[in-house]
C-alpha atoms as a printed R data frame, in Angstrom:
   type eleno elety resid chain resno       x       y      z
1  ATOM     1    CA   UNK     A     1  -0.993   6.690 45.759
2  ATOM     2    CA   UNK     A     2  -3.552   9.096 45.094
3  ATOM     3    CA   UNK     A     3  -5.376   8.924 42.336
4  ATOM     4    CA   UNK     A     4  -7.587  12.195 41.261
5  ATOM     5    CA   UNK     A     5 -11.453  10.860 40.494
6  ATOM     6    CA   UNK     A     6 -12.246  11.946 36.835
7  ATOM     7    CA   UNK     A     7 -16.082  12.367 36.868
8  ATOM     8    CA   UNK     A     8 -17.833  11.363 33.673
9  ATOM     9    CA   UNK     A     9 -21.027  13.671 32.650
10 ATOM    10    CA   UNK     A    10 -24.363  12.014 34.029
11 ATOM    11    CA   UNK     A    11 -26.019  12.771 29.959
12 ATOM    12    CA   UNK     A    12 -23.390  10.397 28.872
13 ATOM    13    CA   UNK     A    13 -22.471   7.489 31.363
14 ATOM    14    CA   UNK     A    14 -24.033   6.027 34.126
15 ATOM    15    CA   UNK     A    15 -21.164   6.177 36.338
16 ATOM    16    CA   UNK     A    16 -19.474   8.740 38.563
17 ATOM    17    CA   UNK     A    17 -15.997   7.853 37.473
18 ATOM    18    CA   UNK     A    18 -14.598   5.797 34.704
19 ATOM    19    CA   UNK     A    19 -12.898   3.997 37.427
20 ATOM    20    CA   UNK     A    20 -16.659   2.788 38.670
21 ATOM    21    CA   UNK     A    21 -17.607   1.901 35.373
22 ATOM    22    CA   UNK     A    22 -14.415  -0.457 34.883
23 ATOM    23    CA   UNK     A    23 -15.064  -2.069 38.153
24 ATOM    24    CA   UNK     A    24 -18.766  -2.905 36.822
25 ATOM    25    CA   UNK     A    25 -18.192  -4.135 33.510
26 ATOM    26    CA   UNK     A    26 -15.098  -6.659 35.215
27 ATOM    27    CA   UNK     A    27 -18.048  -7.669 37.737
28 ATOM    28    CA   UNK     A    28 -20.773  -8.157 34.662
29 ATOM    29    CA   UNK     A    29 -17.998  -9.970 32.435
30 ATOM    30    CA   UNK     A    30 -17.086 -12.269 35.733
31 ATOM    31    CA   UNK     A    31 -20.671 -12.508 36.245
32 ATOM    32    CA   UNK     A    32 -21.326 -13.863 32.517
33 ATOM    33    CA   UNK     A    33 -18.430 -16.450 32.361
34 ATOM    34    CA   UNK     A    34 -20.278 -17.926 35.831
35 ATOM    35    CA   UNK     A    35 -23.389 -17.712 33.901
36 ATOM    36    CA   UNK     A    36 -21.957 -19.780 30.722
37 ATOM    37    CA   UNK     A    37 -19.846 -22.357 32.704
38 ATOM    38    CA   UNK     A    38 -23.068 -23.423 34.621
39 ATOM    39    CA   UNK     A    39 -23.368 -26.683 33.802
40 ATOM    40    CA   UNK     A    40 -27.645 -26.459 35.690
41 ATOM    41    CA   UNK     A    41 -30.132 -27.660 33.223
42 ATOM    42    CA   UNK     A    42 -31.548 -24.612 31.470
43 ATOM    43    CA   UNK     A    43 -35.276 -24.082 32.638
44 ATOM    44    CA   UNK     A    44 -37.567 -22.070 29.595
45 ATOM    45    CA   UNK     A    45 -38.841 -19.200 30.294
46 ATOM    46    CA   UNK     A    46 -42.564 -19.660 29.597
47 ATOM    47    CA   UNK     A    47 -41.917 -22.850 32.354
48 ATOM    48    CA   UNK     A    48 -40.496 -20.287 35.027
49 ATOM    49    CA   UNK     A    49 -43.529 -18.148 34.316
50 ATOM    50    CA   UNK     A    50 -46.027 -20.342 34.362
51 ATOM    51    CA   UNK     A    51 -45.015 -21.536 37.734
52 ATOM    52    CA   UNK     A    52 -44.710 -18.045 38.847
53 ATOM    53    CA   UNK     A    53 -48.135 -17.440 38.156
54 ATOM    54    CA   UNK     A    54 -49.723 -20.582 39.463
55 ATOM    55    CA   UNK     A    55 -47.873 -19.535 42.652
56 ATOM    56    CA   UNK     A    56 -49.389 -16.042 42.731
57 ATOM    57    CA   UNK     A    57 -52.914 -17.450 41.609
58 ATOM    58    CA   UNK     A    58 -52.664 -20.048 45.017
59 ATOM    59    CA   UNK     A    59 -51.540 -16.746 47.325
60 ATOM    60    CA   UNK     A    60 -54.344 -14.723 45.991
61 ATOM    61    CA   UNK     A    61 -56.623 -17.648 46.571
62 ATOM    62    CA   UNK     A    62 -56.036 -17.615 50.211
63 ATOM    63    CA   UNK     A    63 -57.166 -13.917 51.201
């Protein structure tokens, strides 16, 4: 089979093909079922961040 490449304008889509941007949005809507079938406890963000800095803070403090 050989399928011609239609190539979308760059103003308009992000993607070089509509084929390309198919393929994506299948990977992002896998990607999101994963995401909401994860039965991991949820962790907040301000938590995440606040251990993110604390670890930055203790790198810093060691130069």
């Amino acid at each position: 089979m050989n399928a011609q490449l239609h190539h979308l304008d760059p103003l308009i889509s992000e993607f070089e093909t509509a084929e390309a941007e198919a393929a994506y949005r299948e990977w992002v809507l896998v990607k999101v079922a994963e995401a909401r079938a994860c039965t991991k406890p949820v962790i907040p963000h301000d938590q995440v961040m606040a251990e993110v800095e604390a670890l930055i803070a203790s790198k810093r403090a060691r130069v």
